[in-house]
N, C-alpha and C positions, 0 to 999 in steps of 0.2 A: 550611767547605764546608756543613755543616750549616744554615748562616744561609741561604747562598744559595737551597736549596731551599727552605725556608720564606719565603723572599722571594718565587719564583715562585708559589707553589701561594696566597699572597696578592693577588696581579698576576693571577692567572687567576682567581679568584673576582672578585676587584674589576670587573673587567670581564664580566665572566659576572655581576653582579649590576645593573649598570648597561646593558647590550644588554638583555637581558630583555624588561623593559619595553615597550621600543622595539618589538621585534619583536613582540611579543602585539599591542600597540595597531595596528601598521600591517598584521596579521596579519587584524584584527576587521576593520577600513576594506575590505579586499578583498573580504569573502565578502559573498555575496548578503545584506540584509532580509529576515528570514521575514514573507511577506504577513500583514497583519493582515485576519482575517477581520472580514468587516460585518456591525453589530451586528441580529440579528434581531428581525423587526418586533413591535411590542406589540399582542398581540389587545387590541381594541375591541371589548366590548359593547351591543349595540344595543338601545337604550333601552326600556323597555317601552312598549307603545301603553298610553294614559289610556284607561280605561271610557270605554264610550258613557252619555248619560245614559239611557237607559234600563236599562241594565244597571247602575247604579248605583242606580236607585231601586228596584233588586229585592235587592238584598245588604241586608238590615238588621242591626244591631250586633248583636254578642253579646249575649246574652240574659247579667244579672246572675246570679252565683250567690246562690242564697237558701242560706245556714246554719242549722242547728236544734241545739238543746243536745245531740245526739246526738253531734256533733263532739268534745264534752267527752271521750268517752269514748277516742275514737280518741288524742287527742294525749297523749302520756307525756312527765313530767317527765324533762327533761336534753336533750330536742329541740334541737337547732337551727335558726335561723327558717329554714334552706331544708328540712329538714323538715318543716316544721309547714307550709311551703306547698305541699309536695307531698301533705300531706294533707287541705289544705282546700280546694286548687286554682285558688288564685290567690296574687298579693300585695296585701301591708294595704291599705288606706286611706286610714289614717292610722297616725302614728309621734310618739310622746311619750317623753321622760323624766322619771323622779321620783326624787329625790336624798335620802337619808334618811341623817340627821347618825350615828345608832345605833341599833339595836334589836337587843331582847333577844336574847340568843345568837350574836349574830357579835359581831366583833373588831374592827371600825370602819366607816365610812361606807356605804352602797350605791347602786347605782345601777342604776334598774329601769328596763330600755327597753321599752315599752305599745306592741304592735303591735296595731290596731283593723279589723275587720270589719264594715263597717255593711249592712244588708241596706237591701232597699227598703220594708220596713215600720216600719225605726227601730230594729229589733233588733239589739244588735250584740255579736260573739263579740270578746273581749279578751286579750288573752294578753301574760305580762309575762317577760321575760329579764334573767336576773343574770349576767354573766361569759358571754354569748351563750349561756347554758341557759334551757328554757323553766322559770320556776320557779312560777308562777302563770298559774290561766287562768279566766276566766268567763266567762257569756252572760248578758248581759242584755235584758231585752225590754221594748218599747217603755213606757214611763209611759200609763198612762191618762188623767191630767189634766194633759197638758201642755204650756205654749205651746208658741207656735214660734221663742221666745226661748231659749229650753231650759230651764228655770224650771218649774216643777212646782205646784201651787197646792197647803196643806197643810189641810187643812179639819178 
């Protein structure tokens, strides 16, 4: 007798695991589609209007910054170049690196990145970073004698 019931209460699972199914899925097929809402429109900006020429040939560029060895003072060793541009108030010019096999006191190789400020007179504020610190800086000012080759005459 004990089997029998165990037979049934397996007979009624089995079936109660196989309807299930059935019923959920033709359950889902009945009920409404929740509306899919429409996708809202993309604002469009409208283009800027182009200068008149007249009103372009009254805007003239920026005026160049001039640098003076004054600068020297302001920029402190271990800057960062975006420090050292918010104190000079622009970016470089120009960007060099110089690779040096060893020197005295360190522990192997270096590698100095030369950021360049040339002014409009030829003079130009230089500044060199190791490990992205400013670790050297100088101004130099224009050569007296010399071409436009870049060439200096030594007399």
């Amino acid at each position: 007798m004990e089997h029998k019931g165990l037979f049934a209460v397996v007979v009624v699972l089995a079936v109660a695991v196989l309807l299930v199914p059935v019923l959920v899925s033709k359950w889902n097929h009945t009920a409404e589609p929740s509306p899919v809402p429409a996708p809202s429109p993309v604002p469009v900006a409208a283009p800027e209007p182009l200068p008149s020429p007249a009103t372009a040939a009254v805007e003239a560029p920026p005026a160049k910054l001039v640098l003076d060895a004054a600068i020297l003072g302001k920029l402190l060793y271990g800057m960062s170049y975006e420090q050292v541009v918010a104190v000079v108030g622009a970016e470089a010019d120009e960007t060099e690196t110089q690779y040096d096999r060893d020197k005295t006191g360190y522990t192997g190789p270096m590698l100095t990145i030369w950021k360049t400020w040339i002014n409009p007179d030829g003079s130009k504020l230089r500044v060199g970073f190791v490990e992205s610190k400013l670790e050297q800086k100088q101004f130099k000012l224009k050569e007296r004698n010399s071409r436009t080759d870049g060439t200096s005459d030594k007399r």
